[in-house]
N, CA, C and O atoms as CSV, one atom per row, in Angstrom:
chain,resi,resn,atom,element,x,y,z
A,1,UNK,N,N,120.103,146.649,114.801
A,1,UNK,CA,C,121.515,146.277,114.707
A,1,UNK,C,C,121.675,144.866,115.258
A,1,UNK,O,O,121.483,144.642,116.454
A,2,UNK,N,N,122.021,143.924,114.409
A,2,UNK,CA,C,122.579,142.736,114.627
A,2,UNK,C,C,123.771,142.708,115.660
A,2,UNK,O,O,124.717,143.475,115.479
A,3,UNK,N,N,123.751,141.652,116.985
A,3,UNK,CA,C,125.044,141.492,117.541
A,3,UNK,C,C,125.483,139.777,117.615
A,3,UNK,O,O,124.738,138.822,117.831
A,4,UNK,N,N,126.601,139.787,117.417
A,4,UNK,CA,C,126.972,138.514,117.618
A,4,UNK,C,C,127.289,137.867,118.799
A,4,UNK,O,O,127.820,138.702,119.533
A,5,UNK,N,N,127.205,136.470,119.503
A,5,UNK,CA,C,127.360,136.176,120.677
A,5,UNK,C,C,128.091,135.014,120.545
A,5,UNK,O,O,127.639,134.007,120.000
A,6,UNK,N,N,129.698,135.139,121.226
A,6,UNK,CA,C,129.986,134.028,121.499
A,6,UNK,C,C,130.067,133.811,123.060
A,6,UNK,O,O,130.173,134.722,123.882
A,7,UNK,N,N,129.980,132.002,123.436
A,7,UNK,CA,C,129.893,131.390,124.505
A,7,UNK,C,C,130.952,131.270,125.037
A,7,UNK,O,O,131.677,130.806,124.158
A,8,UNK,N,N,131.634,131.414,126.102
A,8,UNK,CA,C,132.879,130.702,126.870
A,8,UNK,C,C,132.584,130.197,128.424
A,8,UNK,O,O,131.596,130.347,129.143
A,9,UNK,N,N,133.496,129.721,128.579
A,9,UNK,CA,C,132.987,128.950,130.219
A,9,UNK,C,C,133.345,130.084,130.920
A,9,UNK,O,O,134.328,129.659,131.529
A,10,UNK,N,N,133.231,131.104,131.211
A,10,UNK,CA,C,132.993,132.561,131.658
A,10,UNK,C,C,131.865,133.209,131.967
A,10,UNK,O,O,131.420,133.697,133.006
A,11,UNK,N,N,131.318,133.080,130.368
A,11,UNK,CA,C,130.080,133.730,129.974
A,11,UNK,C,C,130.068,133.962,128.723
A,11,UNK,O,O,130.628,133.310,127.842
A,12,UNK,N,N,129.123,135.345,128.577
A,12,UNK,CA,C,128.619,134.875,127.246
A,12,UNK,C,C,129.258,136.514,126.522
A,12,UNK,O,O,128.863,137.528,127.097
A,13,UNK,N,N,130.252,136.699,125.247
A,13,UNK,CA,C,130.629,138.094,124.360
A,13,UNK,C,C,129.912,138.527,123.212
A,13,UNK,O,O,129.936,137.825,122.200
A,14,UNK,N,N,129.329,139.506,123.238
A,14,UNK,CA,C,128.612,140.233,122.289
A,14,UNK,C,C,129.091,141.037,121.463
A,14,UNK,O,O,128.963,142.248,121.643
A,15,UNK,N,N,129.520,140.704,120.752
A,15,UNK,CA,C,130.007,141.672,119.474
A,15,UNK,C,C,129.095,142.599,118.424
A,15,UNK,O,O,128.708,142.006,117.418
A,16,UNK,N,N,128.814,143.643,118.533
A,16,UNK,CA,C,127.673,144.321,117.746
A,16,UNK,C,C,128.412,144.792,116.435
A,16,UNK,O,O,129.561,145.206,116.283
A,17,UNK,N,N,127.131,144.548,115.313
A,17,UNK,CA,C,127.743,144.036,113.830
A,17,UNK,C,C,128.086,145.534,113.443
A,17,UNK,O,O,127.946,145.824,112.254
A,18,UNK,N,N,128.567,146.627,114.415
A,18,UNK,CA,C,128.791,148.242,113.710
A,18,UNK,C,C,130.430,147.916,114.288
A,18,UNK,O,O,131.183,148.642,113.639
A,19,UNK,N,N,131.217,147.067,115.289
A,19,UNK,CA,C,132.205,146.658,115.659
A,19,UNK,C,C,133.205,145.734,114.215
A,19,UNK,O,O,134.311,145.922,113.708
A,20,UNK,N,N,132.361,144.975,114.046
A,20,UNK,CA,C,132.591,144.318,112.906
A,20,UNK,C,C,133.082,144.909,111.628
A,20,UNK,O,O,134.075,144.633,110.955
A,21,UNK,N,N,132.029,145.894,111.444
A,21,UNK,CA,C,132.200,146.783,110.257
A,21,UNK,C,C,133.245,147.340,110.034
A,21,UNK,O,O,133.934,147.329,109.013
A,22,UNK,N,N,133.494,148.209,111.687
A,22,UNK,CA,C,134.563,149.156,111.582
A,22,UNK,C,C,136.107,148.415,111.350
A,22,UNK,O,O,137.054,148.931,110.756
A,23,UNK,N,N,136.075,147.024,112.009
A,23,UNK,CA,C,137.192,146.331,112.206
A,23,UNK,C,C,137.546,146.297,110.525
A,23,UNK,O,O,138.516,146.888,110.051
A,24,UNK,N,N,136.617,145.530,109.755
A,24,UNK,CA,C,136.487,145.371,108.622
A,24,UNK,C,C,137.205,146.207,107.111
A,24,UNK,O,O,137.854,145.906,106.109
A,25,UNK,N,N,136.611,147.353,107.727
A,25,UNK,CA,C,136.553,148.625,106.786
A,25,UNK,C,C,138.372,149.458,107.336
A,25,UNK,O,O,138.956,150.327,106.690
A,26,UNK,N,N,138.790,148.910,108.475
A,26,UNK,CA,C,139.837,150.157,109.176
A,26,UNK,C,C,141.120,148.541,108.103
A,26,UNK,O,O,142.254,148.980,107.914
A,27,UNK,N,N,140.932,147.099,107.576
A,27,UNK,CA,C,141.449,145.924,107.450
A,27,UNK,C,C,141.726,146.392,105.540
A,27,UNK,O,O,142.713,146.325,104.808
A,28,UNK,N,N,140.173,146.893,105.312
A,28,UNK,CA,C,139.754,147.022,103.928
A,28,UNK,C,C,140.941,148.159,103.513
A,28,UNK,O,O,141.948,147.907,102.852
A,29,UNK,N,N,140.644,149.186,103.949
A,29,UNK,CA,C,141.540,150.022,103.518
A,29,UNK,C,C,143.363,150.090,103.252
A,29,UNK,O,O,143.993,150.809,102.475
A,30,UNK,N,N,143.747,149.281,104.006
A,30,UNK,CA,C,144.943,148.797,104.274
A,30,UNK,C,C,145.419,148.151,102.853
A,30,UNK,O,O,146.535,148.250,102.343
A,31,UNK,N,N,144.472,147.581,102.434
A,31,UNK,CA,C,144.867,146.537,101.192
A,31,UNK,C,C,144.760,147.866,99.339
A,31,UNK,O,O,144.036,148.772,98.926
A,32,UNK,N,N,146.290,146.915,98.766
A,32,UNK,CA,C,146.360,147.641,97.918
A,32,UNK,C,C,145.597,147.685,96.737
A,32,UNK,O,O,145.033,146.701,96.259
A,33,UNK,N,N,145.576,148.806,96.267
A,33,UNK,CA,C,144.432,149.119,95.037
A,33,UNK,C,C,142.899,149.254,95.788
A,33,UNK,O,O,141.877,148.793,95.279
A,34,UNK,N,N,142.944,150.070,97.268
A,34,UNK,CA,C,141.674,150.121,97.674
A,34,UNK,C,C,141.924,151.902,97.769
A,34,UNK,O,O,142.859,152.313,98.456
A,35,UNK,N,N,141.322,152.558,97.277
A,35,UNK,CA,C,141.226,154.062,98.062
A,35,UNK,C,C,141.201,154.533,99.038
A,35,UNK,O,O,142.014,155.229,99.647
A,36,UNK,N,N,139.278,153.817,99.473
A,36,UNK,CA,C,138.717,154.106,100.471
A,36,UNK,C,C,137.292,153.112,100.421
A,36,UNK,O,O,137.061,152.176,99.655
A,37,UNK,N,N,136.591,153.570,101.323
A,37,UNK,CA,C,135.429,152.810,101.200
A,37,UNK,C,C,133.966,154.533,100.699
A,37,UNK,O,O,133.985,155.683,101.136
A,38,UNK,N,N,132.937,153.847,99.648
A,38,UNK,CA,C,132.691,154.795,99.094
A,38,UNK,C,C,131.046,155.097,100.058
A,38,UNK,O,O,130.467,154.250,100.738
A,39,UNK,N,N,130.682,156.290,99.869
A,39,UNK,CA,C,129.039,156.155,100.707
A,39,UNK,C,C,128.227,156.778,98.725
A,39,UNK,O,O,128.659,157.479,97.809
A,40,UNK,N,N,127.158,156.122,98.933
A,40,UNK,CA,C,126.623,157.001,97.581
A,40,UNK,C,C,125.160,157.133,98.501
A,40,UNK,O,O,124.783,156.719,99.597
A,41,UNK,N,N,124.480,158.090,97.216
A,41,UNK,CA,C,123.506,159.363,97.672
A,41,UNK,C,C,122.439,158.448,96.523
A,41,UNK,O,O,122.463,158.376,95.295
A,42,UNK,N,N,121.718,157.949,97.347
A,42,UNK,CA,C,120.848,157.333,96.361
A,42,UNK,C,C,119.924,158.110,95.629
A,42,UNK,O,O,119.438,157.649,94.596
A,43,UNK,N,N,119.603,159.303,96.065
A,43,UNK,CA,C,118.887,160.142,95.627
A,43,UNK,C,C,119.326,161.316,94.236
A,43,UNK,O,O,118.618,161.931,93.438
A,44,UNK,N,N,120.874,161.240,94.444
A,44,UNK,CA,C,121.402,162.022,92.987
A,44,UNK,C,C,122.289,161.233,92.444
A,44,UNK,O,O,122.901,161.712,91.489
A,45,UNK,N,N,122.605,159.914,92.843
A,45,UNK,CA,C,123.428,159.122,92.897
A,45,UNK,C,C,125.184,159.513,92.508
A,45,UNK,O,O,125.933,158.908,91.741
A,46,UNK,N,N,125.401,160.466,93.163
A,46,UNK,CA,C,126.486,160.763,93.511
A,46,UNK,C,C,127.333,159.898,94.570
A,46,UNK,O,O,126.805,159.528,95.618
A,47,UNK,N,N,128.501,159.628,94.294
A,47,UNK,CA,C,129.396,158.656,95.201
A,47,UNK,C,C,130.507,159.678,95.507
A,47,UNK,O,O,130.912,160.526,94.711
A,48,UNK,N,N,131.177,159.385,97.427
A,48,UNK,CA,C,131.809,160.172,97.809
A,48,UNK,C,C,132.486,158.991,98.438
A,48,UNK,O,O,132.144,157.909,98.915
A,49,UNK,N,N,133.912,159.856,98.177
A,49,UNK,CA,C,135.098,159.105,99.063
A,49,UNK,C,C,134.778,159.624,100.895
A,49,UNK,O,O,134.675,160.752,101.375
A,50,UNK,N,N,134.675,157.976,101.683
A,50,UNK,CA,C,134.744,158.782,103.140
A,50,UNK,C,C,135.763,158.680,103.717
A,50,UNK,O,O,136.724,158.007,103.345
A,51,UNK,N,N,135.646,159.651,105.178
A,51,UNK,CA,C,136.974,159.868,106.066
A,51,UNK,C,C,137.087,158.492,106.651
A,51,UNK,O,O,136.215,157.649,106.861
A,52,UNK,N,N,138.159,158.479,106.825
A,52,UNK,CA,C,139.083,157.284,107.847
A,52,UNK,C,C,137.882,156.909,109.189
A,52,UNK,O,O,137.713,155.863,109.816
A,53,UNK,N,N,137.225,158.170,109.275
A,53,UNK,CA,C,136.262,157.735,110.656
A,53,UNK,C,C,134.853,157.230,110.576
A,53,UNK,O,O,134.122,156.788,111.462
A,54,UNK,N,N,134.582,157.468,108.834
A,54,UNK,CA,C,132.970,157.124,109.087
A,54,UNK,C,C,133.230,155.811,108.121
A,54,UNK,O,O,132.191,155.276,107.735
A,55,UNK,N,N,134.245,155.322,107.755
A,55,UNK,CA,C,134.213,153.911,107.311
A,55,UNK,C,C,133.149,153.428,107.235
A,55,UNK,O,O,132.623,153.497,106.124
A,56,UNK,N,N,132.210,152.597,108.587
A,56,UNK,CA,C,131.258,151.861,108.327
A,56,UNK,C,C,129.710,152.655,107.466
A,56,UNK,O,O,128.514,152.387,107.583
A,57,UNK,N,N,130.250,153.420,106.842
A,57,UNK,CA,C,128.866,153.986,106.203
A,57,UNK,C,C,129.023,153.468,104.897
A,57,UNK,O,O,128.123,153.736,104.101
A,58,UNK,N,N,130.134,152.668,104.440
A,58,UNK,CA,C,130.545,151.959,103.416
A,58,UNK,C,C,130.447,150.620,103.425
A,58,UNK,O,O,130.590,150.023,102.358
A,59,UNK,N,N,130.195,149.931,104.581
A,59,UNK,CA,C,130.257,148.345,105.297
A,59,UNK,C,C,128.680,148.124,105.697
A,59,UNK,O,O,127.859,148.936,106.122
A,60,UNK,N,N,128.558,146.682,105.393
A,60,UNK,CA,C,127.269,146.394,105.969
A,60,UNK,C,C,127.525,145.255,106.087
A,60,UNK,O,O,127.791,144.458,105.188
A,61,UNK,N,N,127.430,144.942,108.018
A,61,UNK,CA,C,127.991,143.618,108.303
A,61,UNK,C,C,126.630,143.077,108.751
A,61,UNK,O,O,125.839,143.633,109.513
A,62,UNK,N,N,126.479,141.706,108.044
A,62,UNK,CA,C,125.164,140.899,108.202
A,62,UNK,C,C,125.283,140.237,108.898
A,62,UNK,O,O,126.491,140.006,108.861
A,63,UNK,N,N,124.516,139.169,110.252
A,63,UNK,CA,C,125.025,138.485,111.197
A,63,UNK,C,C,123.932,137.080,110.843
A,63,UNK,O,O,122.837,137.303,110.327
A,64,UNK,N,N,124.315,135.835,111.139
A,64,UNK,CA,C,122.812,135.141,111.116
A,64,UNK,C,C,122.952,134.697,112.883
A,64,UNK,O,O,123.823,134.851,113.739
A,65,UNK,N,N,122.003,134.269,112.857
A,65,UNK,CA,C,121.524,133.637,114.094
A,65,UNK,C,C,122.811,132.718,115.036
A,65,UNK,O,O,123.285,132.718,116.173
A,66,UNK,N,N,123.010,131.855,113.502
A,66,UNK,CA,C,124.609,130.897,114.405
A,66,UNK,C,C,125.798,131.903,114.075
A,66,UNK,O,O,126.706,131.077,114.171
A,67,UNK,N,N,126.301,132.822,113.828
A,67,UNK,CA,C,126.834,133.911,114.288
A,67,UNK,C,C,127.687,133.797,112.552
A,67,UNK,O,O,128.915,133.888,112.554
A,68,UNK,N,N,127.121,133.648,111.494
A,68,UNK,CA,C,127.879,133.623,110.361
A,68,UNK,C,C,127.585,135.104,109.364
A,68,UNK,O,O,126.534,135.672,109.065
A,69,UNK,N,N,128.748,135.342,109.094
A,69,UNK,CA,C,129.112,136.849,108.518
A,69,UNK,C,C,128.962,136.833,107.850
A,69,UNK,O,O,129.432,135.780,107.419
A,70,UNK,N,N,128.167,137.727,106.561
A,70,UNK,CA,C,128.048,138.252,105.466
A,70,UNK,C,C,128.852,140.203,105.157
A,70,UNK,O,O,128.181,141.211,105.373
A,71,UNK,N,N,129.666,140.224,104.875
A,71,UNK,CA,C,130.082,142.003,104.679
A,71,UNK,C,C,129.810,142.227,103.347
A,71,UNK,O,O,129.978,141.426,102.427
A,72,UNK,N,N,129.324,143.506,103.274
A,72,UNK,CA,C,129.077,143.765,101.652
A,72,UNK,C,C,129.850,145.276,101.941
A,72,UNK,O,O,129.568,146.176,102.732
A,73,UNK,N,N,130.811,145.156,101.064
A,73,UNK,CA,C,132.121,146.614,100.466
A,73,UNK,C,C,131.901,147.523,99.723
A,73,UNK,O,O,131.957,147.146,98.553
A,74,UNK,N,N,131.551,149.116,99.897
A,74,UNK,CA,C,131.449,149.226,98.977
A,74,UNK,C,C,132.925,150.583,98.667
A,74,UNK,O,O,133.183,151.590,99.327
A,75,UNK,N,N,133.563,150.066,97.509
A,75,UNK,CA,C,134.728,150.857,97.617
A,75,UNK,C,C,135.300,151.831,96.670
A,75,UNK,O,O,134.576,151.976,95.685
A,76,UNK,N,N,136.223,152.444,96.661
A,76,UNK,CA,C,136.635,153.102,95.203
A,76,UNK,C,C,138.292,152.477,94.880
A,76,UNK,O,O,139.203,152.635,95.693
A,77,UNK,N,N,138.419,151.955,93.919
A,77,UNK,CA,C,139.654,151.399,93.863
A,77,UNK,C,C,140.767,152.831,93.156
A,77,UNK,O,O,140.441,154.017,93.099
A,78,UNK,N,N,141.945,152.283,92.749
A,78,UNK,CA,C,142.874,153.050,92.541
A,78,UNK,C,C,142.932,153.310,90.984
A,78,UNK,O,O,143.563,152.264,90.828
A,79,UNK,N,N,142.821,153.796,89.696
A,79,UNK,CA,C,143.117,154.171,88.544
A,79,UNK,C,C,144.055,153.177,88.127
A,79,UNK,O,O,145.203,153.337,88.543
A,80,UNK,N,N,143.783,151.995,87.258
A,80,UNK,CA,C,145.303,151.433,86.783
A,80,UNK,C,C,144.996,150.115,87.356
A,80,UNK,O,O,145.455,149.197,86.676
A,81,UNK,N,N,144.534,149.855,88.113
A,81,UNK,CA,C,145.069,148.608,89.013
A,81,UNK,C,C,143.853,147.391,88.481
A,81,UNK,O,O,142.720,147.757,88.171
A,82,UNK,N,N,144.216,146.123,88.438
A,82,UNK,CA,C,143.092,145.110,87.974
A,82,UNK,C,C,142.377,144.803,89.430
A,82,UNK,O,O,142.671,144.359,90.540
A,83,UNK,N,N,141.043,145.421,88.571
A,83,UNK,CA,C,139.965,144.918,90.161
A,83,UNK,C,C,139.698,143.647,90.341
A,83,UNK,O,O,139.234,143.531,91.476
A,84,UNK,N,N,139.754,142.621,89.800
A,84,UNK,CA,C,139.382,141.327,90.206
A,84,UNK,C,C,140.558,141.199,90.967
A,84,UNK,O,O,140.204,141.596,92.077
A,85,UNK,N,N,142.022,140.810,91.054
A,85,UNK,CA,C,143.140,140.933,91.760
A,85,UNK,C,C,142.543,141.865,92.916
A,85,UNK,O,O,141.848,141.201,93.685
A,86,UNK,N,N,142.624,143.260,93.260
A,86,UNK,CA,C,142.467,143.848,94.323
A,86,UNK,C,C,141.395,143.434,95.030
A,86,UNK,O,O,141.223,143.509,96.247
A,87,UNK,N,N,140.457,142.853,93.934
A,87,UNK,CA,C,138.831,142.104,95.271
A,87,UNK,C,C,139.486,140.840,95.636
A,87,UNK,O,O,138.917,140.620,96.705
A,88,UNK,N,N,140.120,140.078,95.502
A,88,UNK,CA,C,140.538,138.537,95.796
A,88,UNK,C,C,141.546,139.166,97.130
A,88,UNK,O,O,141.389,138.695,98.257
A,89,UNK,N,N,142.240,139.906,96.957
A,89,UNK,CA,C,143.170,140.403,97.884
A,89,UNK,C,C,142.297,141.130,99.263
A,89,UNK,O,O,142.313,140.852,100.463
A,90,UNK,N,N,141.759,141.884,98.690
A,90,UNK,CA,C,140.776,142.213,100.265
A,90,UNK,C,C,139.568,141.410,100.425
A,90,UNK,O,O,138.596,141.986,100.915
A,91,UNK,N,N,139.476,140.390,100.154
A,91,UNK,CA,C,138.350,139.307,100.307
A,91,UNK,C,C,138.882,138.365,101.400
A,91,UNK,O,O,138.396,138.183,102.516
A,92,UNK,N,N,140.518,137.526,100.595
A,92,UNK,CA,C,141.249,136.877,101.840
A,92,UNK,C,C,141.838,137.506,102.654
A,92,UNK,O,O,142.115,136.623,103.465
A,93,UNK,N,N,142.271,138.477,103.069
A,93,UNK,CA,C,142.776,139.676,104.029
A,93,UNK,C,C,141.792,140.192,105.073
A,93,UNK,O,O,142.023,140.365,106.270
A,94,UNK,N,N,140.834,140.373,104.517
A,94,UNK,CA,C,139.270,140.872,105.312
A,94,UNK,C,C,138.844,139.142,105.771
A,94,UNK,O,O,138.962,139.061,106.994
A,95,UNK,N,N,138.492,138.068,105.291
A,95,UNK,CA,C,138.084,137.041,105.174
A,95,UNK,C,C,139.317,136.666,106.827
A,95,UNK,O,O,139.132,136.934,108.014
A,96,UNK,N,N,140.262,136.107,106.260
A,96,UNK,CA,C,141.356,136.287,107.010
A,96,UNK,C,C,141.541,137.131,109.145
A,96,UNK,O,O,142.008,136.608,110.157
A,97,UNK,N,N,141.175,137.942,109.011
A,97,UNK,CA,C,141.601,138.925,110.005
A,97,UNK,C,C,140.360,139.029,111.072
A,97,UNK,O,O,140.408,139.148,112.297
A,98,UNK,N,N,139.195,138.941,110.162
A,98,UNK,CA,C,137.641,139.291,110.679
A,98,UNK,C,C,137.918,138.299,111.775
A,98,UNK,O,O,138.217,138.419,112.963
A,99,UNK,N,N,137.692,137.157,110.877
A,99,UNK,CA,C,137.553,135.445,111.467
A,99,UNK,C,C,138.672,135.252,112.895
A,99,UNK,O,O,138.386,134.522,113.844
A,100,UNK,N,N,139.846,135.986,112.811
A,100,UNK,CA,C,140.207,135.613,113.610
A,100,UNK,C,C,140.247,136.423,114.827
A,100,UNK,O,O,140.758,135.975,115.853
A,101,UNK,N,N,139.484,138.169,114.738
A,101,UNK,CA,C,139.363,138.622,114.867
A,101,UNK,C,C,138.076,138.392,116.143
A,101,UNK,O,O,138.239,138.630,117.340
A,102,UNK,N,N,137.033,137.965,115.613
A,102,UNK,CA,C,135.813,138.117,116.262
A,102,UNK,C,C,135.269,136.341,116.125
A,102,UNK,O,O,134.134,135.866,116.141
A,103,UNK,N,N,136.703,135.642,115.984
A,103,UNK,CA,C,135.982,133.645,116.438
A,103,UNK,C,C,134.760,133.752,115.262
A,103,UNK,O,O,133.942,132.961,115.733
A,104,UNK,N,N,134.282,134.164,114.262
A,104,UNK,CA,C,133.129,133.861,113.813
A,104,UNK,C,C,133.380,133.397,112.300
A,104,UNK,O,O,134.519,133.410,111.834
A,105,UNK,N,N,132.513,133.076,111.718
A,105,UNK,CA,C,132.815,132.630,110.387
A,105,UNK,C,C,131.804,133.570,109.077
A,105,UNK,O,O,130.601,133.741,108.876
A,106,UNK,N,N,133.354,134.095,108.271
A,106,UNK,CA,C,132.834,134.896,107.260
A,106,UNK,C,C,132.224,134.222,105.647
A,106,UNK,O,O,132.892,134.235,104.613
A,107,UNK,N,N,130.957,133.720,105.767
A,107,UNK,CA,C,130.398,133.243,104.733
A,107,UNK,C,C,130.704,133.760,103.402
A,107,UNK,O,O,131.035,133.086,102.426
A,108,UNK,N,N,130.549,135.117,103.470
A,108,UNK,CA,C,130.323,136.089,101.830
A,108,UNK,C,C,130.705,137.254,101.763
A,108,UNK,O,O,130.008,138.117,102.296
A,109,UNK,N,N,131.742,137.564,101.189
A,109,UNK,CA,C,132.063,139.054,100.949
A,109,UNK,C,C,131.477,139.548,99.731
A,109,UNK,O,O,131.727,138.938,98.692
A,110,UNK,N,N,130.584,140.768,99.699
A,110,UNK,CA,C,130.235,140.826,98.765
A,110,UNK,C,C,131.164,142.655,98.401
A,110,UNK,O,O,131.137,143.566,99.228
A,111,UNK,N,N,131.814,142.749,97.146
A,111,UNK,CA,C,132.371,144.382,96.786
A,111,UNK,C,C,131.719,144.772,96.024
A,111,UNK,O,O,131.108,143.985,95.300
A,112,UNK,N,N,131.588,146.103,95.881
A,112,UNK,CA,C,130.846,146.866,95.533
A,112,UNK,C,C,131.543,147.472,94.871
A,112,UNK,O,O,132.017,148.273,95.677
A,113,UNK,N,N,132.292,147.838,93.234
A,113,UNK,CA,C,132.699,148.721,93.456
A,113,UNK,C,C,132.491,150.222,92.576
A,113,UNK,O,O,132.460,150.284,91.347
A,114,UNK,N,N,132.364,151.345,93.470
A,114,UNK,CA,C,131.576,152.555,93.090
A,114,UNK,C,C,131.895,152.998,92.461
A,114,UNK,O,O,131.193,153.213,91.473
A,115,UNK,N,N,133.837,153.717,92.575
A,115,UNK,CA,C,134.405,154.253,91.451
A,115,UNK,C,C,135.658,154.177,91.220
A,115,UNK,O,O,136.286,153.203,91.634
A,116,UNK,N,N,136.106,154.915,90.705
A,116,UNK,CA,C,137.916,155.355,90.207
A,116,UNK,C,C,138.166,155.979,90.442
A,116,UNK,O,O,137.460,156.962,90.216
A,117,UNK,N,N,139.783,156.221,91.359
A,117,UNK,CA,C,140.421,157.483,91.391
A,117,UNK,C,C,141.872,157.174,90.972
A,117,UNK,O,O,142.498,156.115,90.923
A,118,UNK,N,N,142.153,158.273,90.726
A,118,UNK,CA,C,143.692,158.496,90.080
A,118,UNK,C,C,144.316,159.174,91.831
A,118,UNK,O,O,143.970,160.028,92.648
A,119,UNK,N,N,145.379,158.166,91.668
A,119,UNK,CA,C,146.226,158.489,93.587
A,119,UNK,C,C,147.492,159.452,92.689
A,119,UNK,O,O,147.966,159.179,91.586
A,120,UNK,N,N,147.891,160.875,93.765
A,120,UNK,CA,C,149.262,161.279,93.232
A,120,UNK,C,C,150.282,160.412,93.760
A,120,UNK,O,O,151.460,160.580,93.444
């Protein structure tokens, strides 16, 4: 597990990249035309909507050395809705919140996205 470190005339904050994720993924969901974030089964390749709590099993926050972010999404959007619009929207929103969130700089969002659901 990657952690991030920033410096202050204090000392030194460690942010571990499963913090990130969750921040990420609890930011992701919020935004419209997102479901959820999806986990798939590489082995039957079945994709499942997850709970509100295991979010980061959908997030994979990459760290480099000078503390620059890579997140890769992987999500189920809403039935109806244009996905390029809903990825631009949780790209600057996530992009947005992270950054100011954890002082670091978000290089690349990468989405994933798994499937479709129809919301009642």
């Amino acid at each position: 597990m990657m952690k991030g470190s920033i410096s202050t005339e204090l000392g030194i904050v460690t942010v571990s990249s499963d913090v990130i994720a969750k921040y990420a993924g609890s930011v992701a969901v919020e935004c419209f035309g997102i479901v959820g974030m999806a986990a798939v089964n590489m082995k039957d390749g079945l994709v499942r909507l997850l709970k509100r709590e295991s979010l980061t099993q959908g997030i994979q926050a990459e760290l480099t050395d000078d503390n620059v972010l890579t997140l890769n999404f992987h999500v189920i959007v809403a039935y109806g809705v244009n996905i390029l619009s809903v990825s631009d929207n949780l790209m600057s929103n996530v992009k947005y919140k992270v950054e100011e969130f954890t002082g670091m700089t978000v290089d690349k969002i990468n989405i994933f996205v798994e499937g479709v659901r129809v919301i009642d």
